[in-house]
C-alpha positions in Angstrom: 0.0 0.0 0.0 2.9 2.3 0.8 4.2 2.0 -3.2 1.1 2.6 -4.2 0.0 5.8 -2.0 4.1 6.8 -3.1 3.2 6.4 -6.9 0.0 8.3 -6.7 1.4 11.1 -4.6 4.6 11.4 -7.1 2.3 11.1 -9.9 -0.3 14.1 -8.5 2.6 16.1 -7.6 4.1 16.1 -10.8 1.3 17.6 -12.9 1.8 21.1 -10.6 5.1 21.1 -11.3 4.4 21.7 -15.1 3.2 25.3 -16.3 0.3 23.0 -18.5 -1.5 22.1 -15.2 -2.2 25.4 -14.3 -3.3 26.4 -17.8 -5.5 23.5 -17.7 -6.8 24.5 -14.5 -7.2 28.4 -15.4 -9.1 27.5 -18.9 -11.1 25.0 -17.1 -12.3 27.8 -14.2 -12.8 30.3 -16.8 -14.6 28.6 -19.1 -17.0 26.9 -15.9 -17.1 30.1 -14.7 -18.8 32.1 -18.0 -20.8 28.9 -18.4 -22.2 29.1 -14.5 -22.9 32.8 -15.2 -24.6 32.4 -18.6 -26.8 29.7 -17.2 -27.8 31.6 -13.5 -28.6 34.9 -16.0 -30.5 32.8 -18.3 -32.8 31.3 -15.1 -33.1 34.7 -14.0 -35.0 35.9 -17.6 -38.8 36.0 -17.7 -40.2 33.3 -19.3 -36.8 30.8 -18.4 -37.5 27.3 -17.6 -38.2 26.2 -13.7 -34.9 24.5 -12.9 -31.5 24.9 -11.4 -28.5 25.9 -12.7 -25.8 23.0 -11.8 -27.8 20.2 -13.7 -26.9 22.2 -16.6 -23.3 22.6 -15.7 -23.3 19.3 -16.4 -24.7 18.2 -19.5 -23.9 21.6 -21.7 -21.9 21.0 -25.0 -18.9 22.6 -23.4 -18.8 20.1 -20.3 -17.7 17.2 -23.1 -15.9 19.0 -25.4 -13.3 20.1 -22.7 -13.2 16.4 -21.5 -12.6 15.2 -24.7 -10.2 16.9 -25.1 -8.3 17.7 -21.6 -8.2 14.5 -20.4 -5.8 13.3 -23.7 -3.8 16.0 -22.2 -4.1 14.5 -18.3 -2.8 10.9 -19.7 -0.1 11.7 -22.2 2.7 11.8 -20.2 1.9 9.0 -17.5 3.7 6.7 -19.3 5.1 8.4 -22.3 6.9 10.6 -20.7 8.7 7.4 -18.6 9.7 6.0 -22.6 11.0 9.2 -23.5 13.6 10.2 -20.2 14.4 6.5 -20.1 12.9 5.9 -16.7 10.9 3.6 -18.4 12.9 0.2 -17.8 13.8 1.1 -14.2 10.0 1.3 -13.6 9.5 -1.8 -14.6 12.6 -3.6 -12.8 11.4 -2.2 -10.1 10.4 -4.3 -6.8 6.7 -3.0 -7.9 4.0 -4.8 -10.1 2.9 -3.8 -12.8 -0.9 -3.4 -11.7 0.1 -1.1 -8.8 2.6 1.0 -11.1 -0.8 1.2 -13.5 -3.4 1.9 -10.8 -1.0 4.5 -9.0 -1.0 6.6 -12.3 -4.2 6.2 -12.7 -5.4 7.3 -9.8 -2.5 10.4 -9.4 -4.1 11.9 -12.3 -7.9 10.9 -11.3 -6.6 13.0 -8.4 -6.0 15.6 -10.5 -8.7 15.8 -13.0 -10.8 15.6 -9.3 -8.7 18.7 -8.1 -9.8 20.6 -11.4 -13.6 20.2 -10.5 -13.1 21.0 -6.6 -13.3 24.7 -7.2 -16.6 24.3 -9.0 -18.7 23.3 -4.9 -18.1 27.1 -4.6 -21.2 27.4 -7.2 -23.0 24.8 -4.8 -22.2 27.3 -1.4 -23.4 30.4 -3.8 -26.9 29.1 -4.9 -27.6 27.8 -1.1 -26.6 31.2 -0.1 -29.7 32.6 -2.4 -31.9 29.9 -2.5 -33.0 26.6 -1.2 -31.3 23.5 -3.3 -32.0 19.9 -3.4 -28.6 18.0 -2.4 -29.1 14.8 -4.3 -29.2 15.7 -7.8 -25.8 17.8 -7.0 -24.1 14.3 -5.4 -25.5 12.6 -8.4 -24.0 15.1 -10.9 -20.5 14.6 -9.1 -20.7 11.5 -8.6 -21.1 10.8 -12.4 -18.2 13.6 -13.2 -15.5 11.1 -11.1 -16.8 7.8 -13.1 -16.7 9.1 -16.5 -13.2 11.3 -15.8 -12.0 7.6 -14.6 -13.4 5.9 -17.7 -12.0 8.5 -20.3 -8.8 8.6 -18.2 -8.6 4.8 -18.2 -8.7 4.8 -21.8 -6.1 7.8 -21.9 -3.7 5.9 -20.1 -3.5 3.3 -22.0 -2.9 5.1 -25.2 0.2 6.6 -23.2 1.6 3.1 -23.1 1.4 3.0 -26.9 4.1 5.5 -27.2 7.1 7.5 -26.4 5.6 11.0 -28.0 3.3 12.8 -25.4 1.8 14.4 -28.1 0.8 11.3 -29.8 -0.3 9.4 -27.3 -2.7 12.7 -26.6 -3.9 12.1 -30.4 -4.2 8.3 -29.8 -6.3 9.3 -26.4 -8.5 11.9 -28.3 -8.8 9.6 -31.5 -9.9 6.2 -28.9 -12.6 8.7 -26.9 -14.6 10.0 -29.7 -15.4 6.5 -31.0 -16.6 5.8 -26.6 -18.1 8.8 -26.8 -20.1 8.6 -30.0 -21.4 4.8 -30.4 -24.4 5.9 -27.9 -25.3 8.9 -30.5 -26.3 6.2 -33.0 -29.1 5.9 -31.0 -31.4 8.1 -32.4 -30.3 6.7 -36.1 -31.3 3.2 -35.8 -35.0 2.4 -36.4 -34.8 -1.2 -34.6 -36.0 -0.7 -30.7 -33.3 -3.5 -30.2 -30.8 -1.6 -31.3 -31.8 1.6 -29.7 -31.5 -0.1 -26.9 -28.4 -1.2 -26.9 -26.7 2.2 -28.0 -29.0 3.8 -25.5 -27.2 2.0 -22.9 -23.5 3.8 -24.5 -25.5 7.2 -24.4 -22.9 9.2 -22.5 -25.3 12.4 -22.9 -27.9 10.7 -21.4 -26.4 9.0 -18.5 -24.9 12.4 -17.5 -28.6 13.7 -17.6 -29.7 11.3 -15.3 -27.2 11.4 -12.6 -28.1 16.0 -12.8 -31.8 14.8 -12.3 -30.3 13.1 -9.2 -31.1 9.2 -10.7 -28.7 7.0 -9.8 -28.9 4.0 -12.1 -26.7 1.0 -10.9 -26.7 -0.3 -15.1 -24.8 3.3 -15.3 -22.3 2.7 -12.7 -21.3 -1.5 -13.5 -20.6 -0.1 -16.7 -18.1 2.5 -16.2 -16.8 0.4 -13.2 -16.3 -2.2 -16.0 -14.7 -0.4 -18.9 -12.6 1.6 -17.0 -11.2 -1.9 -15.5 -11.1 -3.1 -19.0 -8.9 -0.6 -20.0 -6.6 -0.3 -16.8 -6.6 -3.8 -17.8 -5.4 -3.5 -21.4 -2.8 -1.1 -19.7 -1.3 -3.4 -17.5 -1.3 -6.0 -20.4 0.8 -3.5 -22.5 3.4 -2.4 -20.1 3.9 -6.8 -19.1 4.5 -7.0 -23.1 7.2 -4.0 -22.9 8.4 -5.5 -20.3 9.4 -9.0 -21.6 9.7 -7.6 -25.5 13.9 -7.2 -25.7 
């Protein structure tokens, strides 16, 4: 356990000791920030729908664009960055597994991608302040930001293992996400209930609408519990083959 907690603490450590984190973390507060104002002014207008304004926080355009493409940007150099200073092969000599060297990167920049959407319970304290707010739609809404930031992160981490360039394996990242992120958009272009069914059940969109309506669906959560292990799992896989390869 002590590896692991001393992987993840080097791991989180390391992103604020690059200018990028902080230009992540400034774009991302902006860009929250406009959004949170845009949508508060908008429930303010005469005539604006009943509703609150953190539900659509989380489901505006922007909210997946910015994942799509800052989590590439988390990932790239978890293990990239290893290949390219040569560290690489002393990671993997080392007295450590390879599962705990994969799940301690993972969850340094889960961490991280976490830390970027802490700022954002100040919004939470500023509607209580004016107005009375239910709780469980907010936990929901969080809840479902830290599973699908671990899902696309999972999948961004591998693609770091793929590689020695940081800005490839960001490509590979963005390139393996859009694919994740789009199979449950066929949805609405299939005519066969089956079929709707089963891309419904990829719907990204709609899953995130659900958890900011405060419904919890446990189909939801098995299956980004399960891909993200899939793909952790793929890692591992790929840093064992580096390992024994010559």
């Amino acid at each position: 356990m002590s590896k692991f907690q001393a992987i993840v603490g080097r791991e989180w450590r390391a992103y604020f000791l690059s200018p990028l984190a902080y230009v992540i973390l400034a774009a991302f507060l902006l860009m929250n920030g406009m959004i949170f104002a845009a949508i508060v002014a908008f429930l303010n207008t005469p005539g604006a729908p009943k509703g609150q304004a953190l539900p659509f926080l989380f489901t505006n355009t922007y909210f997946w664009i910015f994942n799509l493409f800052v989590v590439p940007i988390i990932t790239m150099r978890l293990f990239a960055e290893e290949r390219k200073t040569g560290t690489f092969e002393t990671l993997l000599t080392s007295p450590v597994s390879e599962t705990v060297v994969v799940l301690g990167k993972f969850t340094g920049a889960l961490g991280f991608f976490l830390t970027l959407w802490a700022p954002t319970l100040v919004y939470v304290w500023i509607l209580r302040s004016q107005t009375p707010i239910d709780l469980g739609p907010v936990l929901a809404g969080y809840l479902a930001i830290a599973m699908i930031g671990g899902y696309f992160l999972s999948i961004g981490t591998f693609a770091s293992t793929l590689t020695k360039n940081q800005i490839v394996a960001a490509i590979l990242g963005f390139a393996m996400l859009i694919p994740v992120f789009s199979a449950g958009l066929l949805e609405t272009l299939s005519n066969d209930p089956g079929k709707r069914e089963t891309f419904g059940y990829f719907n990204l969109w709609d899953h995130m609408e659900e958890f900011s309506r405060g419904v919890v669906d446990t189909r939801r959560i098995v299956y980004y519990l399960s891909a993200t292990a899939f793909f952790l799992y793929l890692t591992t896989v790929s840093l064992s083959a580096k390992k024994e390869s010559p």
